[in-house]
ZABATOR-882531 format. One line per field, with one value per atom (N, C-alpha, C): x negated, y negated, z; residue in one letter. Coordinates in nm, 3 decimals. Example, Ala and Ser with C-alpha at 12.3 -4.5 7.8 and 13.67 -1.06 7.14 Angstrom:
REM residues 2
xx <- (-1.319,-1.230,-1.320,-1.285,-1.367,-1.290);
yy <- (0.569,0.450,0.330,0.225,0.106,-0.003);
zz <- (0.780,0.780,0.780,0.708,0.714,0.787);
type <- (A,A,A,S,S,S);
//
This chain:
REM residues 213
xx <- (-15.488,-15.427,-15.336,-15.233,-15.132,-15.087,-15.129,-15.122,-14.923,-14.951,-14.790,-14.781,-14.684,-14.641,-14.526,-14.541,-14.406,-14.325,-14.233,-14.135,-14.205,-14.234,-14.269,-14.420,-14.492,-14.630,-14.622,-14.500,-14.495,-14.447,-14.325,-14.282,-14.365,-14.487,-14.594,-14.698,-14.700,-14.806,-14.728,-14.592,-14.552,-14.579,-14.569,-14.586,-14.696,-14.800,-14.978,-14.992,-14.908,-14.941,-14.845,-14.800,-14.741,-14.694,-14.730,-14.648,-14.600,-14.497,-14.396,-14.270,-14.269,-14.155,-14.134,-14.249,-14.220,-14.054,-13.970,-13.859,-13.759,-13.750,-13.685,-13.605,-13.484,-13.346,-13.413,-13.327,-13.395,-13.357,-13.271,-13.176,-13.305,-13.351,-13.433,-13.630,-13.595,-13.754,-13.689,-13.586,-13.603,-13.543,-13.535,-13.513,-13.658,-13.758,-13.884,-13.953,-13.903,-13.985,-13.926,-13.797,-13.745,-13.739,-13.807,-13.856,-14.046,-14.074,-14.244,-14.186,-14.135,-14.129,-14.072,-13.978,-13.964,-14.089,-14.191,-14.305,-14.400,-14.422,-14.475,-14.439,-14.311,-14.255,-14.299,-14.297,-14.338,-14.528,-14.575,-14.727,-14.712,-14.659,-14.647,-14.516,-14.514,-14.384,-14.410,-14.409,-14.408,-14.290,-14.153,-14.036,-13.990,-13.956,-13.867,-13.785,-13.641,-13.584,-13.489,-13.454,-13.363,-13.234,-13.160,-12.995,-12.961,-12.890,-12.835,-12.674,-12.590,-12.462,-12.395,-12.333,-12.255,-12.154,-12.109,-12.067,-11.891,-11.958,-11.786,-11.649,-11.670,-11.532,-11.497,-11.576,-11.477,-11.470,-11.497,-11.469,-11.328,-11.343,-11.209,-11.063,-11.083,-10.994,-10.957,-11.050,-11.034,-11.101,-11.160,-11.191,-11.381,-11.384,-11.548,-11.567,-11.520,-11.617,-11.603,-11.725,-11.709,-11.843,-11.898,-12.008,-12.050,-12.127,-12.225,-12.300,-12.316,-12.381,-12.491,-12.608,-12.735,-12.739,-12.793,-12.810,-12.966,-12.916,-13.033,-13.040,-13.123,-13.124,-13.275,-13.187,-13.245,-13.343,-13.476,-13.545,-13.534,-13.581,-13.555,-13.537,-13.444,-13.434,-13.527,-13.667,-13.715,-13.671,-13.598,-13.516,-13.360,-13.311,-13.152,-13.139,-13.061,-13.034,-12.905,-12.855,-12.776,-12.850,-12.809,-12.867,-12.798,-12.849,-12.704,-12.813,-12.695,-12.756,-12.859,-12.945,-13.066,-13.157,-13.156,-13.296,-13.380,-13.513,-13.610,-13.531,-13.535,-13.506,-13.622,-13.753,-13.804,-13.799,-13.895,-13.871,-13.983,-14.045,-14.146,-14.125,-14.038,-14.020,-14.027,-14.144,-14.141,-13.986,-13.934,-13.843,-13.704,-13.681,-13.539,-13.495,-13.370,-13.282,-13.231,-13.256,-13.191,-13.126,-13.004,-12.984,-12.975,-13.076,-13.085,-13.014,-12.919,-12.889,-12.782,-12.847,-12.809,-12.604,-12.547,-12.410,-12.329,-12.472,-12.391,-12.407,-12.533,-12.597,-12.671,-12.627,-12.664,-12.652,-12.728,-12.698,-12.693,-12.558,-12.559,-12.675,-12.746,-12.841,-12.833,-12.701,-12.678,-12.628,-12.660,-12.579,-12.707,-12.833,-12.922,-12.861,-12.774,-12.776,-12.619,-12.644,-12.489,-12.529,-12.495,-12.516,-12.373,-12.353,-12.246,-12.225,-12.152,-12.137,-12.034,-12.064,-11.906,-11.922,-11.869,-11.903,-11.788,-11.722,-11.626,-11.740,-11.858,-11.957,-11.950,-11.923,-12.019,-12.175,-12.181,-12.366,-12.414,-12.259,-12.260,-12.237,-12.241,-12.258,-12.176,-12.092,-11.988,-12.030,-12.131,-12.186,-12.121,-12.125,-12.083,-12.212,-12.211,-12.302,-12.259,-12.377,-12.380,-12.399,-12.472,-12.520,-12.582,-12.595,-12.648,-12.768,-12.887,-13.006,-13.012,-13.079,-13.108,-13.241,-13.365,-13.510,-13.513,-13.543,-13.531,-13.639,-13.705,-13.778,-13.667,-13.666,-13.600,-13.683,-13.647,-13.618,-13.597,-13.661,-13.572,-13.522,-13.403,-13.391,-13.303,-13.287,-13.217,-13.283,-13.444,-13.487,-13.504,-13.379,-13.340,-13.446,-13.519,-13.630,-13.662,-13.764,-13.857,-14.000,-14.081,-14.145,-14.155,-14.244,-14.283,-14.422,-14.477,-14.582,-14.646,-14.813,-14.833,-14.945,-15.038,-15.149,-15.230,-15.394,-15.446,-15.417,-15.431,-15.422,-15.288,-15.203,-15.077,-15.007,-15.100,-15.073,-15.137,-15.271,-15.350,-15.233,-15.147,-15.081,-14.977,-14.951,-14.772,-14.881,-15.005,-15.024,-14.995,-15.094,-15.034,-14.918,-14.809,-14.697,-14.631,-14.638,-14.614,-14.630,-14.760,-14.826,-14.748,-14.728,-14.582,-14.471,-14.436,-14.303,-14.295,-14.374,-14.345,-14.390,-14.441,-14.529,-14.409,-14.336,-14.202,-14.126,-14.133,-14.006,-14.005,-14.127,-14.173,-14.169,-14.135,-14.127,-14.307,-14.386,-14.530,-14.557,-14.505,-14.499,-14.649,-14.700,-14.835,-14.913,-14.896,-15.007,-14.923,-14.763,-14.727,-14.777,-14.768,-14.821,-14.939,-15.071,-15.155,-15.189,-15.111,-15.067,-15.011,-14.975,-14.910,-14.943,-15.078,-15.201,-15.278,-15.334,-15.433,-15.309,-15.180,-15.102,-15.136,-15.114,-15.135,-15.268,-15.371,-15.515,-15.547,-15.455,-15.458,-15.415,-15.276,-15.219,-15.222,-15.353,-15.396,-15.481,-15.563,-15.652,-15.572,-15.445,-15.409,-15.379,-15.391,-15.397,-15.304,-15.178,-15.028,-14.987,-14.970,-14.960,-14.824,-14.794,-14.700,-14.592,-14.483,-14.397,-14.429,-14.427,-14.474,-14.443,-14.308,-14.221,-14.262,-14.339,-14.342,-14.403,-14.393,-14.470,-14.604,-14.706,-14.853,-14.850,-14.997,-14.948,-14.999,-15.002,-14.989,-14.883,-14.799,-14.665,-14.578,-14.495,-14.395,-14.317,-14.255,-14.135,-14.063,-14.025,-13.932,-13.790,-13.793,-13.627,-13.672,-13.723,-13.812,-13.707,-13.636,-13.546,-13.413,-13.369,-13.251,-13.277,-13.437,-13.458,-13.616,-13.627,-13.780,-13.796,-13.916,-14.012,-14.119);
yy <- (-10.677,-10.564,-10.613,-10.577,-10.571,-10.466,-10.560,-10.454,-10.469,-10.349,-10.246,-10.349,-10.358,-10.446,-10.387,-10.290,-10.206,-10.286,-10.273,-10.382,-10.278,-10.155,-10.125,-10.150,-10.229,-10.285,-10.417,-10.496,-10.664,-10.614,-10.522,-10.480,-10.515,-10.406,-10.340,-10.522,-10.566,-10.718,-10.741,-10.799,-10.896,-10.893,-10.749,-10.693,-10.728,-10.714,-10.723,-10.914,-10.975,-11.124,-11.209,-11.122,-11.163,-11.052,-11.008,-10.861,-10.953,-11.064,-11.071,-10.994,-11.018,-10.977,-10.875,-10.712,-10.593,-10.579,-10.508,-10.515,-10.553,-10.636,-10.725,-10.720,-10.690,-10.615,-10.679,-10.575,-10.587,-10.693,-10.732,-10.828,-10.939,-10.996,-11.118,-11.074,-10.950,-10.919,-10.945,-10.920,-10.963,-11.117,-11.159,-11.340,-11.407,-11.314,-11.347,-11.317,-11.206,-11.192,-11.282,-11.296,-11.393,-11.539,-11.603,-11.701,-11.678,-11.608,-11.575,-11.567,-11.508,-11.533,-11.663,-11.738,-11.884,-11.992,-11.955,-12.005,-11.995,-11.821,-11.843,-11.905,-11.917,-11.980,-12.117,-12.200,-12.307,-12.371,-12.232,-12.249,-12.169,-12.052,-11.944,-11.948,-11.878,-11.842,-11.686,-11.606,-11.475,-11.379,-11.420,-11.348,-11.381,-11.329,-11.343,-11.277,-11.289,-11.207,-11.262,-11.129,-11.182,-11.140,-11.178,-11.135,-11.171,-11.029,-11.019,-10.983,-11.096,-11.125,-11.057,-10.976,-10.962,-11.041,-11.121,-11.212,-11.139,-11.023,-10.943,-10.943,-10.934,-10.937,-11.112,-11.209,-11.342,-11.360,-11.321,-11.325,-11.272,-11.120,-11.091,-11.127,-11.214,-11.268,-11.395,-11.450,-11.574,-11.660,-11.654,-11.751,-11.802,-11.893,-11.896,-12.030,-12.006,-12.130,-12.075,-12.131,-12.010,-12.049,-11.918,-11.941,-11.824,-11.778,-11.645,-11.712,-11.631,-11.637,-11.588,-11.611,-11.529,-11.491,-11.374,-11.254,-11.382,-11.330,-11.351,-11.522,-11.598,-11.727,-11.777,-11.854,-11.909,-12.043,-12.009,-12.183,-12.243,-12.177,-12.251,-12.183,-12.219,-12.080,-12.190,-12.111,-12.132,-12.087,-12.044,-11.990,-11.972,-12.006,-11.972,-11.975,-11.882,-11.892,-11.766,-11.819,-11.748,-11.666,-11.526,-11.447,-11.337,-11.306,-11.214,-11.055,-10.951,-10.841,-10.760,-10.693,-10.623,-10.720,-10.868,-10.939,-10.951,-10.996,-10.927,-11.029,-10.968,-11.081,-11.132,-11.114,-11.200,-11.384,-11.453,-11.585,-11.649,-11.598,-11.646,-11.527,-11.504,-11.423,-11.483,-11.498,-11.589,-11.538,-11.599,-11.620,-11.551,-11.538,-11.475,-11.623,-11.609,-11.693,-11.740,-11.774,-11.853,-11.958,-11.956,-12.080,-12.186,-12.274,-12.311,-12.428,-12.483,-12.613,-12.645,-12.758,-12.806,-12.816,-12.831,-12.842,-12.711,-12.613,-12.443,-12.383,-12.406,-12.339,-12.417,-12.460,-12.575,-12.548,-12.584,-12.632,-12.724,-12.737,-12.838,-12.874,-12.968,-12.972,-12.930,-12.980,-12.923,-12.798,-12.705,-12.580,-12.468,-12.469,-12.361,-12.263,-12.187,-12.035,-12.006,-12.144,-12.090,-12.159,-12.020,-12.095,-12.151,-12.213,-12.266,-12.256,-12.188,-12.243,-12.227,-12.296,-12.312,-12.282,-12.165,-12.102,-12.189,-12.277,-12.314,-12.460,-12.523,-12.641,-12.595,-12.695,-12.729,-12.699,-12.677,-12.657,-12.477,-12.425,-12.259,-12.190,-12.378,-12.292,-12.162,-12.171,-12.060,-11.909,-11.925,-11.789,-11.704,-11.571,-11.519,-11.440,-11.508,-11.484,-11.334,-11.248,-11.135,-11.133,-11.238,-11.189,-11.350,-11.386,-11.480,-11.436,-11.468,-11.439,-11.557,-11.553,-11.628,-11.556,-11.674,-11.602,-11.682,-11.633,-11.757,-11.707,-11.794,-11.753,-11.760,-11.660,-11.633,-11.667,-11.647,-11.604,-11.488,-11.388,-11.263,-11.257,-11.363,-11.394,-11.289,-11.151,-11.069,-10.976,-10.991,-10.875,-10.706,-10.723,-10.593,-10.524,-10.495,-10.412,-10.286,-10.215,-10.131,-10.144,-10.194,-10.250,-10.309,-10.423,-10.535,-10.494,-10.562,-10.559,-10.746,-10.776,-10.886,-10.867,-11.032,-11.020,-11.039,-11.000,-10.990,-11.091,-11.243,-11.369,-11.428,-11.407,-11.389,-11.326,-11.205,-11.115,-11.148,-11.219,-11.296,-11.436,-11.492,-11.596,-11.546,-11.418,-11.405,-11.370,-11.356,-11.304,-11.379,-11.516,-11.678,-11.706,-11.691,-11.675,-11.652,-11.517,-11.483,-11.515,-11.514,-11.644,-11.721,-11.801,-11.939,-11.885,-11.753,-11.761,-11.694,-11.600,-11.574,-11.665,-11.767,-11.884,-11.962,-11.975,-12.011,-11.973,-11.841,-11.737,-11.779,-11.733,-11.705,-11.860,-11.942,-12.097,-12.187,-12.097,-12.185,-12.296,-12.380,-12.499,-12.542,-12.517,-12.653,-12.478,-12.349,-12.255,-12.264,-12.261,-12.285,-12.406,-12.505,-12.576,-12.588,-12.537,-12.493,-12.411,-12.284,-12.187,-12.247,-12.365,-12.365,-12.470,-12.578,-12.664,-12.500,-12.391,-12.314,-12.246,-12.255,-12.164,-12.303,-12.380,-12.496,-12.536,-12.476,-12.471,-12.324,-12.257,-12.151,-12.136,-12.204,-12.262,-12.327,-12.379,-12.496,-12.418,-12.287,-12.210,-12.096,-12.091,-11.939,-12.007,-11.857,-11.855,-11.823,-11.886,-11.889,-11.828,-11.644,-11.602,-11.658,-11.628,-11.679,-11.557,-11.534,-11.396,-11.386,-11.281,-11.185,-11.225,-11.266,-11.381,-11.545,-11.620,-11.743,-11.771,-11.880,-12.006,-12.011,-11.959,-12.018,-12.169,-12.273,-12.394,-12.465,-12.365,-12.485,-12.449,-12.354,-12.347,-12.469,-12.520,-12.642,-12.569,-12.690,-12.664,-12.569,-12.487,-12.368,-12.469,-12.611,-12.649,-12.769,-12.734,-12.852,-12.848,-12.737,-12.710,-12.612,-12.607,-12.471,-12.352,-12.369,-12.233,-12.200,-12.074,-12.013,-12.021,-12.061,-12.116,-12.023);
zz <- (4.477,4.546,4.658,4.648,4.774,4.873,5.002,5.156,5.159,5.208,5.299,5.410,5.468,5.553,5.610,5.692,5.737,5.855,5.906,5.968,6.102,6.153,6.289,6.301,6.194,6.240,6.304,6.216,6.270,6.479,6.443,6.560,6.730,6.651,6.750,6.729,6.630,6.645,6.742,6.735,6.802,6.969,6.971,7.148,7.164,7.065,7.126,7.139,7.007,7.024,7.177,7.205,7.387,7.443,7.536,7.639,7.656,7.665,7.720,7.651,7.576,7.423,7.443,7.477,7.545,7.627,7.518,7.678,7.579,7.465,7.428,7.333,7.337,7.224,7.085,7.023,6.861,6.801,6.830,6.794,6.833,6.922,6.955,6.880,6.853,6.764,6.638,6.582,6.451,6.442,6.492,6.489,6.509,6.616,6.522,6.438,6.371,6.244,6.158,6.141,6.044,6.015,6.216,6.242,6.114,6.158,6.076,5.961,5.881,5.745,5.687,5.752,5.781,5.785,5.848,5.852,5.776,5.708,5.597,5.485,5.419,5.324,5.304,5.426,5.393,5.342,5.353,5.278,5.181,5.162,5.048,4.957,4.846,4.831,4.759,4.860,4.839,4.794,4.815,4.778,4.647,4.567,4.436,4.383,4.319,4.349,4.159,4.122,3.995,4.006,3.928,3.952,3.782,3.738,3.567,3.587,3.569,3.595,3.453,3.461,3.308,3.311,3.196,3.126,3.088,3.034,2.961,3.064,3.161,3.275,3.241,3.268,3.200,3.092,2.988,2.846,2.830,2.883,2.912,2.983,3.073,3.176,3.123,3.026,2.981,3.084,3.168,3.271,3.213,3.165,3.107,3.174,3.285,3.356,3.518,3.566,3.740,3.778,3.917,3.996,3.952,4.088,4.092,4.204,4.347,4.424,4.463,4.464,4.490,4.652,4.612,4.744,4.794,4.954,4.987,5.036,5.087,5.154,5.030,4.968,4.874,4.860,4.854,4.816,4.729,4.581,4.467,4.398,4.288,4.114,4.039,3.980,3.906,3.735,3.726,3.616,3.589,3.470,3.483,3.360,3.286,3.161,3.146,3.004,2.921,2.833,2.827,2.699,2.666,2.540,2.429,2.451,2.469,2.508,2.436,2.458,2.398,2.418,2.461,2.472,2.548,2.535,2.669,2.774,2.936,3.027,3.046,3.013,3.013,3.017,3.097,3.077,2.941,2.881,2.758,2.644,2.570,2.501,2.328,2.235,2.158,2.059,1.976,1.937,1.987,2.145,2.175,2.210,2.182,2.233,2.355,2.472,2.599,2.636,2.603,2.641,2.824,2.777,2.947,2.946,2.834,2.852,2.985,3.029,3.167,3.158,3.069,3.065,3.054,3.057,2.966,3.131,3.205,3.297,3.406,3.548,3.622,3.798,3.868,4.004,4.067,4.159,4.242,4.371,4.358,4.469,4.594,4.639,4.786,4.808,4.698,4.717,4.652,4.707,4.660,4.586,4.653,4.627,4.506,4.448,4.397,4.222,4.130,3.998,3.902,3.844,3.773,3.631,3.591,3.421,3.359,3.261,3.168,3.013,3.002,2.827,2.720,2.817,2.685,2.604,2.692,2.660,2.525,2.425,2.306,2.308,2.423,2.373,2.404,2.418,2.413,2.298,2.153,1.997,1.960,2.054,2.007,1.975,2.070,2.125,2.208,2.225,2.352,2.414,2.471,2.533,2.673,2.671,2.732,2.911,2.954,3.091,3.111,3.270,3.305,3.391,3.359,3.460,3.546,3.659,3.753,3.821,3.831,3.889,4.009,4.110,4.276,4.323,4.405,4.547,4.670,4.771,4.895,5.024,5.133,5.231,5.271,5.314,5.451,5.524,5.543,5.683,5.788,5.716,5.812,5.855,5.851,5.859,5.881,5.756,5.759,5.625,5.640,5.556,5.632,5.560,5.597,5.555,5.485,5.443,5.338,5.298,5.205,5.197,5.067,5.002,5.019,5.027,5.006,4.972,4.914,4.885,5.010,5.053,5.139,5.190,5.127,5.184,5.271,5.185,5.203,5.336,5.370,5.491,5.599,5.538,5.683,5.767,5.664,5.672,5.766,5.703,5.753,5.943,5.945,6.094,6.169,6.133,6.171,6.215,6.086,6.124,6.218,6.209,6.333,6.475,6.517,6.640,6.624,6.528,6.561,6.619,6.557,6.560,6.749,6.740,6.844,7.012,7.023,7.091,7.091,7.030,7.036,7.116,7.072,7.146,7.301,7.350,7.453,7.511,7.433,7.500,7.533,7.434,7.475,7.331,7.361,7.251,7.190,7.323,7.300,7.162,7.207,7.121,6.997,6.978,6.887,6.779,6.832,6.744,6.685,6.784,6.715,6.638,6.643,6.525,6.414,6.437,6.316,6.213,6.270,6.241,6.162,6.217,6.175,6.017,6.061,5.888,5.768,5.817,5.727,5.659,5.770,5.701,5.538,5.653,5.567,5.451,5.441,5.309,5.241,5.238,5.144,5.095,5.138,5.038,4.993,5.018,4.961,4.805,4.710,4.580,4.560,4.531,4.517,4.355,4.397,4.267,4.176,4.062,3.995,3.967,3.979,3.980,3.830,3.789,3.643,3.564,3.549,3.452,3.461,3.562,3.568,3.447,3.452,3.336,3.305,3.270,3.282,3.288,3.302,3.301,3.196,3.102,2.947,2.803,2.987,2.894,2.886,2.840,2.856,2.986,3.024,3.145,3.129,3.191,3.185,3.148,3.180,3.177,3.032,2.948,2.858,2.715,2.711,2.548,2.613,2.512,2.490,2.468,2.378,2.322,2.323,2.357,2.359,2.212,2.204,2.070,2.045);
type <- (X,X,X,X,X,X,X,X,X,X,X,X,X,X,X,X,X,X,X,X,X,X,X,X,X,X,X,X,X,X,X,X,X,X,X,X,X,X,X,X,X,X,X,X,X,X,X,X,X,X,X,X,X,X,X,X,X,X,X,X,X,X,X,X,X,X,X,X,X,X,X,X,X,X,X,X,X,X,X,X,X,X,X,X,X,X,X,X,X,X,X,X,X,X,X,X,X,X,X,X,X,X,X,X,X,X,X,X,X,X,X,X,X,X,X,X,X,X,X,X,X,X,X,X,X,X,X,X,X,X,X,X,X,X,X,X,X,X,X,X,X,X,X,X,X,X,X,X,X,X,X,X,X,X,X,X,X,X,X,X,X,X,X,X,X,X,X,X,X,X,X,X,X,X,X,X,X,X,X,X,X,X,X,X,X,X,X,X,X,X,X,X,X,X,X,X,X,X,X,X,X,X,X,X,X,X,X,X,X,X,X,X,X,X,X,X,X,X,X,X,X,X,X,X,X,X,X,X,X,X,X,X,X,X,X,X,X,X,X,X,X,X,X,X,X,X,X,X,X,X,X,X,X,X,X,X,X,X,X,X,X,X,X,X,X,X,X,X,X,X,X,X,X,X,X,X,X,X,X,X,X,X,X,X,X,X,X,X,X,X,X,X,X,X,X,X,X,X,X,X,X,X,X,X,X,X,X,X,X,X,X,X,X,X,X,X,X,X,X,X,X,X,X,X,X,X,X,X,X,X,X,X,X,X,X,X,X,X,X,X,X,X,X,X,X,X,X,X,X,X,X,X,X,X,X,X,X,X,X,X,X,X,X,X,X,X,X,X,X,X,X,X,X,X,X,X,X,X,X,X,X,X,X,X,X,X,X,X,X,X,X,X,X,X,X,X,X,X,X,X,X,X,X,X,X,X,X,X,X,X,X,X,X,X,X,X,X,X,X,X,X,X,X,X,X,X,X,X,X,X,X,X,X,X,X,X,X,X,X,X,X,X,X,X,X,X,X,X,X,X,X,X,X,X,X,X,X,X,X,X,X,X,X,X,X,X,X,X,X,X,X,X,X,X,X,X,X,X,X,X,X,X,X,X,X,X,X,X,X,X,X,X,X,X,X,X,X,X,X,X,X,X,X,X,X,X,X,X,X,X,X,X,X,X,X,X,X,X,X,X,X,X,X,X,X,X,X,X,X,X,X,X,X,X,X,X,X,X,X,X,X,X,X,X,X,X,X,X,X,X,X,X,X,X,X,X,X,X,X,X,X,X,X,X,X,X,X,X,X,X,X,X,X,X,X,X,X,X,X,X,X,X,X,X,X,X,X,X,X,X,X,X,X,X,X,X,X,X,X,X,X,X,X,X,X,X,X,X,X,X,X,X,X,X,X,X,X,X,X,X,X,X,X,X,X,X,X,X,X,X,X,X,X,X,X,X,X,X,X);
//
């Protein structure tokens, strides 16, 4: 089961985890919430986010090689593929077609949030392909929400979190860091769900072929 997490509860924590912060433009409360979700990330990965690019505007233009930028402040795409329309977007779909080959569909390391491909590759079989998916874990970093959803564990973490982020704010280093010794305890027992689409783990690599089997 997953707890509500409304953006005027972190609000009202943050005031109770220091009256100093009381007083303090919105602008510097949401740089710590986004500092706390910053902090959780690095024990959790609670955000995920997909993006279905249609394909038909460069087919048409002639342009079959390009980017696509993902929304959002990106950690990792656990997924990327090519696929022909009507197929599940699913990522384990037994016999649909995806093509994930690294020359059709790829990222540059130093560039998280940006995907690449080129439909003219030989290894795009002279397909036309319909749409490009992309599956990522994020970041919030604008905390512009109204509320989020998490698992109990998950929400005990982001409390932690928070204590860092805001022990910071307020310039108290030495509680910060101990907040942030106790998220690390914490994140070694949280049960790190898998987004709905992930891999079980006696699936092969999501990046292991060209084609779902």
């Amino acid at each position: 089961m997953k707890r509500k997490i409304t953006k005027d509860s972190l609000i009202e924590r943050i005031k109770e985890i220091d009256t100093r912060t009381k007083g303090w433009s919105n602008a510097k409360i949401d740089k710590i919430i986004t500092n706390a979700f910053v902090e959780l990330t690095t024990v959790a990965q609670p955000f995920s986010n997909s993006v279905y690019e249609d394909l038909n505007p460069y087919y048409e233009t002639g342009e079959e090689k390009g980017s696509i930028v993902l929304p959002y402040s990106v950690l990792s795409v656990y997924d990327m593929y090519l696929v022909k329309e009507n197929q599940d977007e699913d990522l384990y779909t037994r016999g649909e077609l995806k093509n994930r080959n690294e020359n059709v569909i790829w990222q540059n390391p130093q560039d998280k949030d940006t995907i690449y491909f080129n439909l003219e590759s030989k290894y795009a079989y002279d397909l036309e392909y319909d749409a490009i998916v992309a599956k990522y874990f994020y970041i919030p970093l604008d905390a512009d929400f109204t509320e989020l959803y998490l698992f109990s564990d998950e929400a005990v973490a982001l409390e932690t979190a928070m204590e860092v982020a805001v022990f910071e704010a307020v310039k108290d280093e030495k509680t910060a860091i101990s907040m942030r010794k106790k998220l690390s305890i914490l994140g070694g027992n949280l049960i790190e769900p898998e987004p709905t689409d992930f891999p079980s783990p006696d699936r092969r690599s999501i990046f292991a072929g060209y084609y779902d089997v």
